[in-house]
C-alpha positions as CSV (number, residue, x, y, z in Angstrom):
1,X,93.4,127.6,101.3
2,X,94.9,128.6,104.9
3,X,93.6,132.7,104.9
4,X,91.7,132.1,108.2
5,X,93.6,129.8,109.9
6,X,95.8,131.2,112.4
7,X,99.0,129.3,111.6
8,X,102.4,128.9,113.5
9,X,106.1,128.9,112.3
10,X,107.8,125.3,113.4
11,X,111.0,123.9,112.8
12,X,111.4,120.3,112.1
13,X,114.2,118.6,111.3
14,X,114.3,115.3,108.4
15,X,116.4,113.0,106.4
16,X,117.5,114.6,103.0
17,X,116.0,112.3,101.2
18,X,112.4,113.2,102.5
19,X,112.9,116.4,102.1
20,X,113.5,116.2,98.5
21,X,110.7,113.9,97.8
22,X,108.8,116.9,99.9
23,X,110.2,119.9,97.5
24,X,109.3,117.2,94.1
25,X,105.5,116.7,95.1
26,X,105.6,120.0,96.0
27,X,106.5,121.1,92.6
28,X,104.4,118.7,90.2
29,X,101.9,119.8,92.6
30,X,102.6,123.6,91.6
31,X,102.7,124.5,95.7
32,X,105.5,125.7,98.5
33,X,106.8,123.5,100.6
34,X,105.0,124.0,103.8
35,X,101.9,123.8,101.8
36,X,102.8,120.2,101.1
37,X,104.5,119.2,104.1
38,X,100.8,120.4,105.9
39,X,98.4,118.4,103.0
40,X,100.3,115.0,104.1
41,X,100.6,115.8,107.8
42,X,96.6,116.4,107.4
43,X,95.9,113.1,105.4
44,X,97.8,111.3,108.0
45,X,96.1,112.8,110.1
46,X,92.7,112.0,109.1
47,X,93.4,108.5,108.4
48,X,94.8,108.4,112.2
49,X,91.1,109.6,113.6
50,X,89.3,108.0,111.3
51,X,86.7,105.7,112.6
52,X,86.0,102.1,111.7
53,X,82.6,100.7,111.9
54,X,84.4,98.0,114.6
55,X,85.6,100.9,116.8
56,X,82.0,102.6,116.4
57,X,80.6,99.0,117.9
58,X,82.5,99.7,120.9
59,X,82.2,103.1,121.5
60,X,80.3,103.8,124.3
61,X,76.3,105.2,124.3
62,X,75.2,107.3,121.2
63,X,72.8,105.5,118.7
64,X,75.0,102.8,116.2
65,X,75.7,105.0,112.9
66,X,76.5,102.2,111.4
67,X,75.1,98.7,109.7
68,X,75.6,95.0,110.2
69,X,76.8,94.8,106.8
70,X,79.5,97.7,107.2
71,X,81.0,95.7,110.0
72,X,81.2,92.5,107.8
73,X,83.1,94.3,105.5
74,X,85.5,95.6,108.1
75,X,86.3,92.5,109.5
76,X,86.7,90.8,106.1
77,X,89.0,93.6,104.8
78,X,90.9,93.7,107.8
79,X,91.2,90.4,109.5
80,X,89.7,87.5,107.1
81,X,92.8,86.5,105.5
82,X,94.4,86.2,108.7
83,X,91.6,83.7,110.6
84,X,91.9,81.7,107.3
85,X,96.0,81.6,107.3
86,X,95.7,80.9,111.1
87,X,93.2,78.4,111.3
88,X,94.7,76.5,108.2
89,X,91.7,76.1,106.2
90,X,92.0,77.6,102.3
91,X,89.4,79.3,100.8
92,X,87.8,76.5,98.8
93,X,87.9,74.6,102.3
94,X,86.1,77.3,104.3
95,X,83.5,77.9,101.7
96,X,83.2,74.0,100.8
């Protein structure tokens, strides 16, 4: 997975109990230990630099890679539930 990448040796330190849960998804998973540790380090990662479609709105020049609609479903994934519980209007009384 790793043959040309030039790694490096660190040493971290963690609670037991993580590093066990490490060294069991590292097993059912049939790979060493670092090999795990570096999969969920990468995920995390990933999700960290990910981009939403709000944070493309705002990003400054470049053309928009991105569509009305995918913003919609941003916002309602990430923040409808809250304008509704803050506003105090229910579903059936925003809709209605």
């Amino acid at each position: 997975m790793w043959e040309n990448v030039r790694m490096r040796r660190v040493t971290i330190t963690m609670p037991e109990d993580t590093c066990r849960a490490i060294q069991l998804v590292a097993q059912r998973c049939g790979q060493s230990f670092s090999a795990t540790v570096v999969e969920m380090i990468e995920r995390q990662l990933a999700r960290e630099t990910a981009v939403s479609p709000f944070e493309a709105l705002i990003a400054v020049g470049g053309e928009l890679s991105f569509s009305a609609s995918a913003i919609d479903e941003e916002l309602a994934r990430t923040y409808a539930a809250d304008i509704r519980r803050d506003s105090g209007l229910s579903r059936e009384e925003h809709n209605g």
